[in-house]
C-alpha positions as CSV (number, residue, x, y, z in Angstrom):
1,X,-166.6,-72.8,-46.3
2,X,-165.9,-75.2,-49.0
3,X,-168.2,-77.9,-49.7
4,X,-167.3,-81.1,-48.8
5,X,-165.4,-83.3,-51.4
6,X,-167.5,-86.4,-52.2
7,X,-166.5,-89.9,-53.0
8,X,-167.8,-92.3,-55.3
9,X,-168.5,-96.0,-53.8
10,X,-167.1,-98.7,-56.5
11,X,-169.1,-101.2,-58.0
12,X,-168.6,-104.4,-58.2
13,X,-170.5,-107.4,-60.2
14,X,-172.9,-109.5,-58.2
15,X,-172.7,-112.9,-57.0
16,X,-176.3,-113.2,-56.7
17,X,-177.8,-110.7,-59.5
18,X,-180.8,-112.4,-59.3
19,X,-181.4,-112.2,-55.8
20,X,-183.3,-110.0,-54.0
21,X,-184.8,-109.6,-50.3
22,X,-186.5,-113.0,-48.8
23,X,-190.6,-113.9,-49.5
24,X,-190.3,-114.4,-45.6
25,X,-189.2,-111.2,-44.8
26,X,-191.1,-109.0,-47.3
27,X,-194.1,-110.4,-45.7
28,X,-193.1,-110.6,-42.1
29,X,-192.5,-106.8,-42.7
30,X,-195.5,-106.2,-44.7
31,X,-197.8,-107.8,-41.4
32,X,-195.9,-105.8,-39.2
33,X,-196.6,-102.6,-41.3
34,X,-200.3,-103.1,-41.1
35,X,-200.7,-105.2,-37.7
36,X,-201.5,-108.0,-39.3
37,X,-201.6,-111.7,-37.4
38,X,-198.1,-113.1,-39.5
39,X,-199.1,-116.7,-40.5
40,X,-196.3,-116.8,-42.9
41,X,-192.8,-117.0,-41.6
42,X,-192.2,-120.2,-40.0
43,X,-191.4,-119.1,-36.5
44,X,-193.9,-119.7,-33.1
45,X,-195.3,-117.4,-31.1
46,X,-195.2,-119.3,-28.0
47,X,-192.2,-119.5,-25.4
48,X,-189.9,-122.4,-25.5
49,X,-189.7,-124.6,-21.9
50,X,-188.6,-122.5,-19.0
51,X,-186.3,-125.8,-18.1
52,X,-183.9,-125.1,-21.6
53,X,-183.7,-121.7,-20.5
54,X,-182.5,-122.8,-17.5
55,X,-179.9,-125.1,-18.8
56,X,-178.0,-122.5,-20.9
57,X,-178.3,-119.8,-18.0
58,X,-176.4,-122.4,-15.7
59,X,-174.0,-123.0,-18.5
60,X,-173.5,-118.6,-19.0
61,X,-172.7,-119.3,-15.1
62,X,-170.5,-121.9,-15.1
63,X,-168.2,-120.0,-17.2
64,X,-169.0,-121.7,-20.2
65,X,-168.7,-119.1,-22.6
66,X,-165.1,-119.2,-24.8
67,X,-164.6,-121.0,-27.4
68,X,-165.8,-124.5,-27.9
69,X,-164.3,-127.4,-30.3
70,X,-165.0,-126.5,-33.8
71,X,-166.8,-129.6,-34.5
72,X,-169.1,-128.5,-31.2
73,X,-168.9,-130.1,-27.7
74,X,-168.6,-133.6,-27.1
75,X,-171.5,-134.0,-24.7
76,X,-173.9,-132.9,-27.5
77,X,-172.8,-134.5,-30.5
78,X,-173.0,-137.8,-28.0
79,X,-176.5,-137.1,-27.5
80,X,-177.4,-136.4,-31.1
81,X,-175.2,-139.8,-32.0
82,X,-177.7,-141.5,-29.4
83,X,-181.2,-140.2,-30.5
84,X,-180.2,-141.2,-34.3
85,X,-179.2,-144.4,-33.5
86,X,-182.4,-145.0,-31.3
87,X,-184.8,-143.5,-33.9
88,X,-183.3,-144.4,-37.0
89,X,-180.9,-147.2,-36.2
90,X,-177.9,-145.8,-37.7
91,X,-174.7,-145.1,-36.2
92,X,-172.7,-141.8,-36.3
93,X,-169.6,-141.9,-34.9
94,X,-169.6,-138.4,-32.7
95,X,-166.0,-137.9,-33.4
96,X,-165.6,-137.7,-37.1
97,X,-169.4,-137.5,-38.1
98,X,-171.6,-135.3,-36.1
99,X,-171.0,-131.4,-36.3
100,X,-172.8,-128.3,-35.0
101,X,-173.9,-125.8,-37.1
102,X,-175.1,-122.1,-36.4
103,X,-178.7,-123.3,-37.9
104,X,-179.8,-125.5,-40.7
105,X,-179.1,-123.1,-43.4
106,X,-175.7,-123.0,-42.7
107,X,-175.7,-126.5,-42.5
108,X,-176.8,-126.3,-46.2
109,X,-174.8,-123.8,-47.5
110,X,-171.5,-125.4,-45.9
111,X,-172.9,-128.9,-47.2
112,X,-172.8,-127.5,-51.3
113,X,-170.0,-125.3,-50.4
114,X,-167.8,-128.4,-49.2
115,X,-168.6,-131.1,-52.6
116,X,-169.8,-128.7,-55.3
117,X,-167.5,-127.5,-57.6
118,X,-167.8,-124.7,-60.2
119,X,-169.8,-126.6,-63.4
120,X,-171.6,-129.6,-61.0
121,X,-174.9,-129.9,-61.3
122,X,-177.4,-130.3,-58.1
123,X,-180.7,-131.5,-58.8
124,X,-183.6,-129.7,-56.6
125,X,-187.1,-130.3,-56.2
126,X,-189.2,-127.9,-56.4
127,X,-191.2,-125.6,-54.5
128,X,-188.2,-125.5,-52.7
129,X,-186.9,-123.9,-49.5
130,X,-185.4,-120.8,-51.3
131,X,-182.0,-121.0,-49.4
132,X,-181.0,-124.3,-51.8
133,X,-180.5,-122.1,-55.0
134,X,-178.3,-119.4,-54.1
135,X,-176.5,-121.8,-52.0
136,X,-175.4,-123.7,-55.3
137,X,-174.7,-120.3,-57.2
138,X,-172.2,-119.5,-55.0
139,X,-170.3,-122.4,-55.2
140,X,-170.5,-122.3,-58.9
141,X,-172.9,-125.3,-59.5
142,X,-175.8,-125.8,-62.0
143,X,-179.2,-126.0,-60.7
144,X,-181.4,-128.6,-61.9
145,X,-185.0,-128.5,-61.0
146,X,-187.8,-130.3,-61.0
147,X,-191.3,-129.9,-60.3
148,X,-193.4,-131.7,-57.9
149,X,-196.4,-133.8,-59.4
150,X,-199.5,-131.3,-58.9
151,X,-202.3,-133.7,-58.2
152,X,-205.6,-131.8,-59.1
153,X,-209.6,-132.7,-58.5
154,X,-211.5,-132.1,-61.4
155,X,-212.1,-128.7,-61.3
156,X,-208.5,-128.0,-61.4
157,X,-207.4,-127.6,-57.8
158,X,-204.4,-128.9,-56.2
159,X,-205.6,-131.6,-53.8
160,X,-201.7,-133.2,-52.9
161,X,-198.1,-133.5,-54.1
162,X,-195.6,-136.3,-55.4
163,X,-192.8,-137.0,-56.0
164,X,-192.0,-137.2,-60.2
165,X,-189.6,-139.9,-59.9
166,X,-189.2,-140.4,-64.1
167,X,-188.5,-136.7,-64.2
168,X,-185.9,-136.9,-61.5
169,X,-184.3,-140.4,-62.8
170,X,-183.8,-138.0,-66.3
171,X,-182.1,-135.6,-64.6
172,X,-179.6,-137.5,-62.4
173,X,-176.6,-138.1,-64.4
174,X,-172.6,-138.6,-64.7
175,X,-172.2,-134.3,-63.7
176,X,-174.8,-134.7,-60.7
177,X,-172.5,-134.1,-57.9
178,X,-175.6,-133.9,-55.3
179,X,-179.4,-134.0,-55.0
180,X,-181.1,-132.5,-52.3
181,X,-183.7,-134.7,-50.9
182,X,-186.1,-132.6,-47.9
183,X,-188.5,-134.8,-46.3
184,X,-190.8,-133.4,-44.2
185,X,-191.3,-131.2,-47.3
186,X,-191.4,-127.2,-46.9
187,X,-193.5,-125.9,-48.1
188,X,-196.3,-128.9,-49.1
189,X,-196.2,-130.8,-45.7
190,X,-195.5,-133.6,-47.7
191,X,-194.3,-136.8,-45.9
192,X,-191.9,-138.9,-48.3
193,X,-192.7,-142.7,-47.7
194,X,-189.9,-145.7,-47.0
195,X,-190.9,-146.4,-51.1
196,X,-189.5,-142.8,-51.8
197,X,-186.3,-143.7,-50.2
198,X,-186.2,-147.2,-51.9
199,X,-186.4,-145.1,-55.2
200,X,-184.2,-142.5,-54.0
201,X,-181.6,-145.2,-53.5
202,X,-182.7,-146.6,-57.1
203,X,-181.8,-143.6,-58.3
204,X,-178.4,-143.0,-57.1
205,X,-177.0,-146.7,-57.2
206,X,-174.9,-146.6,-60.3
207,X,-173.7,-143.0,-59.9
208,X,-171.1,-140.7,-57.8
209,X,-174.4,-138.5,-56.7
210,X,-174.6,-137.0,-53.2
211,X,-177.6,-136.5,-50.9
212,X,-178.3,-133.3,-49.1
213,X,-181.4,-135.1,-47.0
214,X,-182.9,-131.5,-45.2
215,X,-184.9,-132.7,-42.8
216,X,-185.4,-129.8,-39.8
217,X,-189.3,-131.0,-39.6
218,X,-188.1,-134.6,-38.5
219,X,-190.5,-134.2,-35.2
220,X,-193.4,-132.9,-37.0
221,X,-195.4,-136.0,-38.8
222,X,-198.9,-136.5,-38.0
223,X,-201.3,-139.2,-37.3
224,X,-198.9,-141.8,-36.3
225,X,-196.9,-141.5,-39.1
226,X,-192.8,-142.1,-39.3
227,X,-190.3,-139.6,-40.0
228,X,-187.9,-141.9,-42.8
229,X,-185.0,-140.4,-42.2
230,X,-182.1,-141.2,-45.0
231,X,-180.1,-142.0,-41.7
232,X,-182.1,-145.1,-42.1
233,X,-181.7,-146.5,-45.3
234,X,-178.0,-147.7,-44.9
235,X,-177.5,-147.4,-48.3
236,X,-178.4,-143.6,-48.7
237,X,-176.9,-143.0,-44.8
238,X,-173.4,-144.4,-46.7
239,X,-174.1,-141.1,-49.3
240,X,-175.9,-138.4,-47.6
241,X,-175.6,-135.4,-45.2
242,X,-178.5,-135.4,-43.0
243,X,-179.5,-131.9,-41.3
244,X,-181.9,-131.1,-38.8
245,X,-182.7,-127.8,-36.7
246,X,-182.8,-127.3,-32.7
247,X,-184.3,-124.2,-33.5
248,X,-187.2,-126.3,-35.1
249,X,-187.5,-129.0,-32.4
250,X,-187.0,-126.8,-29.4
251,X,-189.4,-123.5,-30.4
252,X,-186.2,-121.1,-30.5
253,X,-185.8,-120.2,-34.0
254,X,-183.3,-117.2,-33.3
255,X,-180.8,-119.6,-31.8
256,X,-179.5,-120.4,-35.1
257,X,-178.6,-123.9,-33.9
258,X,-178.3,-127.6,-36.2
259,X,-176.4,-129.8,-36.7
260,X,-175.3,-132.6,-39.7
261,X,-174.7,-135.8,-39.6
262,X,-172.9,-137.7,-42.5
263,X,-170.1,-140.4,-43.3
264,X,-166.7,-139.4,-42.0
265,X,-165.1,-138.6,-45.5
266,X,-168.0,-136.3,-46.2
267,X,-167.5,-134.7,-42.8
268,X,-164.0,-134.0,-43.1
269,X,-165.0,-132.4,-46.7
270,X,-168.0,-130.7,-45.0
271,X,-165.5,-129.8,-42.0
272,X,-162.7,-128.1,-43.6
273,X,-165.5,-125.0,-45.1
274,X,-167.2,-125.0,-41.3
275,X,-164.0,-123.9,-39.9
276,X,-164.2,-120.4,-42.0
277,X,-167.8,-120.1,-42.4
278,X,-168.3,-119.8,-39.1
279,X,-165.6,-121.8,-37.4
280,X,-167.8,-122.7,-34.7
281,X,-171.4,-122.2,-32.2
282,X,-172.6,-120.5,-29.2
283,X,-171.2,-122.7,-26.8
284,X,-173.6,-122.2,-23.6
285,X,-176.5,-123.1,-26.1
286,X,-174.4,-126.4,-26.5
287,X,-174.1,-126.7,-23.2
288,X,-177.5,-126.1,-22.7
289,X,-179.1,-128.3,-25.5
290,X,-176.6,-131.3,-24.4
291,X,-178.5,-131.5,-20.9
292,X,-181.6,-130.7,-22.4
293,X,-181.5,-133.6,-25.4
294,X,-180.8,-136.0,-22.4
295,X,-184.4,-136.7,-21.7
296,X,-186.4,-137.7,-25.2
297,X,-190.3,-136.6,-24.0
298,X,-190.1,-133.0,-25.3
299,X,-189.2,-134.6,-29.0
300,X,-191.0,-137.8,-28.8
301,X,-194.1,-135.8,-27.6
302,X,-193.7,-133.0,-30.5
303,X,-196.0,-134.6,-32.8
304,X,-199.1,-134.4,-30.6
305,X,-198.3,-131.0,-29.6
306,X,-198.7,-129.6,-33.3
307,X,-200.9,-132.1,-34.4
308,X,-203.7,-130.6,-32.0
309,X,-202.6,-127.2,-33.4
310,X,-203.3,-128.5,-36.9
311,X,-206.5,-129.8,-36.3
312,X,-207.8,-126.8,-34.7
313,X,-206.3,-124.9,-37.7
314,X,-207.5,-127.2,-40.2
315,X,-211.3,-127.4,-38.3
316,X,-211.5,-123.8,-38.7
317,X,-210.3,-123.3,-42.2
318,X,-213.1,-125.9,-43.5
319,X,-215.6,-123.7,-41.9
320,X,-214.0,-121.1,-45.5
321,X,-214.4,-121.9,-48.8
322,X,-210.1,-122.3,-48.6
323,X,-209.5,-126.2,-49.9
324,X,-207.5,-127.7,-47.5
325,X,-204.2,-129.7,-49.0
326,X,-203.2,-132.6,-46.9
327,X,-200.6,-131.5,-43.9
328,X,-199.4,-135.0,-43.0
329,X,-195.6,-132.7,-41.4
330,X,-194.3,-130.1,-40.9
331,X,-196.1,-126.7,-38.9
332,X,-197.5,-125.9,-42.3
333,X,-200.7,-125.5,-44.0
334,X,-201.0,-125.2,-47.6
335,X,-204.8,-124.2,-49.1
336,X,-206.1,-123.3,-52.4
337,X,-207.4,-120.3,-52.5
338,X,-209.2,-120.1,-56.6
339,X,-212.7,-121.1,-55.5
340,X,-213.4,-118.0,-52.8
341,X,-216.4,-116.7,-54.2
342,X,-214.6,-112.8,-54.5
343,X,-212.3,-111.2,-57.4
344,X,-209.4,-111.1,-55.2
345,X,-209.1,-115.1,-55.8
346,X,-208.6,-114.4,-59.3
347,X,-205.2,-112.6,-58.0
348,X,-201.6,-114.3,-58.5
349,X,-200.5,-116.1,-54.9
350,X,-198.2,-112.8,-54.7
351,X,-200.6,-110.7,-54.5
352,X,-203.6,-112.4,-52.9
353,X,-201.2,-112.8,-50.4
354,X,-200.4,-108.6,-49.9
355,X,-203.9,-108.4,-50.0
356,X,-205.1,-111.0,-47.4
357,X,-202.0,-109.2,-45.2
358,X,-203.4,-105.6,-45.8
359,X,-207.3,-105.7,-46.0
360,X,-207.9,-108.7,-44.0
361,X,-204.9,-108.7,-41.5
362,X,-204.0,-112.2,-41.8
363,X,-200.1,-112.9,-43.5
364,X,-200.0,-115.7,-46.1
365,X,-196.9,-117.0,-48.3
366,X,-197.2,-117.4,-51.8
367,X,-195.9,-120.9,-52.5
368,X,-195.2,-120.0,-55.9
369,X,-192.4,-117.8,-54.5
370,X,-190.8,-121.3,-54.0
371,X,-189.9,-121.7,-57.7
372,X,-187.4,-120.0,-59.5
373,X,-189.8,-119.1,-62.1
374,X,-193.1,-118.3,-60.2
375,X,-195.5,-121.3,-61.0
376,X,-199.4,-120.5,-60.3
377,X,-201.2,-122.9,-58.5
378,X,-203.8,-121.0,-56.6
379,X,-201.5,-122.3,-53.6
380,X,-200.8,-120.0,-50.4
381,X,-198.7,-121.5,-46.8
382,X,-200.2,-120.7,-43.4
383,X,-198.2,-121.5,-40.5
384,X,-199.5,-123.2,-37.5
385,X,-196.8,-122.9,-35.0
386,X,-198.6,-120.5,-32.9
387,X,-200.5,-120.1,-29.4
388,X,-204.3,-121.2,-29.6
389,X,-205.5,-117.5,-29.7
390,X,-203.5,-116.3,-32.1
391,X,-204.6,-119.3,-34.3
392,X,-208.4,-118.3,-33.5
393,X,-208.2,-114.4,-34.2
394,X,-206.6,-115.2,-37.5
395,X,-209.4,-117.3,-38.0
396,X,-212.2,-115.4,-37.4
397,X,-210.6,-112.9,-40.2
398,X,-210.5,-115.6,-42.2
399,X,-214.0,-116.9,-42.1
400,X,-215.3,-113.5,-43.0
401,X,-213.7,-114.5,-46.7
């Protein structure tokens, strides 16, 4: 018998030849390889309310399970259009400027797909959610980035983040065509201020530039603190597409459900790439998450929910020689990791973090994997997001440091 003839598979050049497999999944497989407790991809470990669960099942039943609107169903985009207005006091009109995406990312990616052009430049702030830059390669755009302001005690630790707003005013020009503005920040925990909007909109007065305003951590700021949304600065709101994430809010990551919210003529841009990016969403989830969103408490009660995760995280770690960063949002916790008294804290955050995952069973992120150029700060993410004894476990492993 002959052997078989063989064909050869034709190459082609990559859009993205830079681009390898996520931080977030390298270590979520890494911790899974070696039974570690994963404290690095954003995701809980607890089960979301019974009652949501509920909702969609009734929907599956009542035969809700075709196609919906493109733009998603009415009864949802009228109860996103309500909680904006009450938290933010902004109006989006449901019709023409509310749509349902399959998750934040793809909020994001439709967002720079829909107003960048090949040549435009987006300024990004970096670390960054590492979604943004690919995003703008594939439409053809320019990435500009700047750094975060580093603030550092005197021996040389990160203590907190800002905002480098002479940096960013340098590189907002006439080819900006957007800026993408994420407040609470991933992966600090940072908490932009009303003042950070009132330079934001200082910025941006005199020029054509859009606003991507990411903000998927909306319910998670901490000790009485605001969420400033752009949806409330009118004069940003009249700019900006504003995304947040069910899957975030509601503790069901693998729904892959947001939304964004913008001016009409930016929707209809933002509308015309949704209908062949994904034309449209699960539509029981809709269903679901429209009955669900009508009653505020789960939301409006989010913040004390993970701030007493937080401070139980945060109480342990100071009992390690880990220096705690502020957490003021989001379900993460940054720490410096440079004064452990051992030679793995003389590692890069890469590799401390393959090492805390493989000999002490505990999975980190590197937050220098949120730079396009890995910058060293001695900085690794935990995330909080998790049941009690999962949170204590990983603890214990800790303390042994």
């Amino acid at each position: 018998m002959s052997s078989p003839e063989t064909f050869a598979t034709p190459t082609f050049p990559s859009r993205l030849p830079h681009v390898g497999t996520t931080v977030f999944t390298v270590m979520s497989a890494l911790a899974n390889k070696h039974q570690a407790i994963n404290l690095g991809q954003g995701f809980p470990d607890f089960a979301c309310d019974r009652n949501l669960i509920t909702q969609v099942n009734e929907a599956m039943l009542a035969d809700h399970n075709q196609y919906p609107p493109m733009i998603g169903i009415a009864n949802l985009r009228n109860g996103i259009a309500e909680k904006m207005k009450h938290l933010y006091g902004h109006h989006y009109d449901p019709e023409s400027e509310i749509t349902i995406t399959a998750g934040g990312t793809q909020g994001i990616l439709t967002t720079i797909l829909s107003c960048v052009s090949p040549g435009d430049e987006v300024v990004i702030i970096e670390p960054a959610y590492d979604s943004y830059r690919p995003s703008i390669e594939l439409a053809g755009g320019k990435v500009i980035a700047v750094s975060l302001n580093a603030v550092r005690n005197e021996e040389g630790q990160v203590t907190s983040y800002n905002i480098p707003w002479d940096a960013l005013a340098k590189a907002v020009h006439a080819k900006t065509r957007l800026l993408i503005f994420n407040t609470p920040h991933n992966p600090t925990g940072m908490v932009w201020q009303k003042s950070d909007l009132d330079r934001l909109a200082q910025l941006v007065r005199n020029t054509s530039t859009l606003i991507l305003s990411d903000e998927v951590y909306e319910h998670m700021v901490y000790d009485g603190a605001t969420h400033h949304s752009v949806a409330s600065h009118p004069e940003l709101a009249a700019r900006s597409f504003v995304i947040s994430s069910f899957g975030k809010t509601y503790h069901v990551t693998g729904w892959k459900i947001g939304y964004v919210a913008a001016p009409a003529s930016l929707t209809a841009e933002f509308r015309k790439v949704h209908q062949f990016n994904v034309f449209t969403v699960n539509t029981p989830v809709q269903y679901g998450l429209a009955s669900y969103l009508s009653d505020a408490s789960h939301y409006l009660n989010l913040p004390a929910f993970y701030q007493a995760k937080r401070d139980f995280f945060r109480n342990g770690l100071s009992k390690t020689q880990f220096k705690l960063l502020p957490t003021p949002g989001t379900y993460f916790q940054c720490v410096d990791y440079t004064a452990l008294g051992i030679p793995e804290a003389k590692l890069n955050e890469a590799d401390f973090c393959k090492w805390l995952t493989t000999e002490i069973g505990v999975a980190a992120i590197p937050v220098s994997a949120f730079y396009e150029q890995a910058t060293e700060s001695g900085v690794i993410r935990f995330c909080f997001a998790k049941q009690e004894q999962t949170l204590s476990t990983a603890l214990q492993r800790l303390q042994s440091l």
